[in-house]
C-alpha positions, 0 to 999 in steps of 0.5 A: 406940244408939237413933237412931230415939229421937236423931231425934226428940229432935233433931226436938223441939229443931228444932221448939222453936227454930221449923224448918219442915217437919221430916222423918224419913226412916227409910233404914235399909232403902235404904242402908248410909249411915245408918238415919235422916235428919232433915230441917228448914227454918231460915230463917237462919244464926242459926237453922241454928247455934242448932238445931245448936248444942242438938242437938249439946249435948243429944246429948253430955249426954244421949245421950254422942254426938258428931257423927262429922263435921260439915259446912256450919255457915259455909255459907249453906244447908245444915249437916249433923250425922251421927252414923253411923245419924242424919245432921241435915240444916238447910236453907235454902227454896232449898237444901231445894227443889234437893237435894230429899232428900225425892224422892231417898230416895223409897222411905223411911218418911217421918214429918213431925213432930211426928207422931213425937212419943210 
């Protein structure tokens, strides 16, 4: 599996359903974890689910992926998809701004898109 392919796949879905500040961040080198994190800002439950919801859809028909674990999509700002090496992160301004994933994996190769778009 391509994730670095699945990330901007996911990263074009976040983007057509209007998240904000959309992140790669390539990890593979820091952590066993994951290769790949997407991050995104949505600005409602409806909007985390709708985003969610396409990725996961499109993975499975597209890709014939489904999420190892899912988490958060009745939380009121976070939701996580991981797909092993490419975990999806949708976040709410508040939660994006206290878990900071962004300075946590400092030492990643960051790609805001949609610069990532080929």
């Amino acid at each position: 599996m391509n994730f670095l392919s699945a990330s901007r796949k996911a990263a074009t879905i976040a983007e057509d359903k209007k998240a904000e500040d959309i992140v790669v961040l390539n990890i593979r080198q820091l952590t066993e974890v994951a290769d790949y994190l997407l991050v995104f800002t949505v600005n409602s439950a409806a909007q985390m689910n709708a985003v969610l919801d396409t990725i996961e859809k499109e993975f499975k028909s597209s890709l014939a992926l489904m999420p190892l674990h899912r988490d958060g999509r009745q939380s009121r700002s976070w939701a996580v998809l991981d797909y092993g090496g490419l975990v999806i992160h949708a976040m709410f301004p508040t939660a994006r701004d206290l878990y900071a994933l962004e300075k946590i994996w400092s030492g990643a190769r960051t790609t805001r898109f949609p610069a990532v778009r080929k």
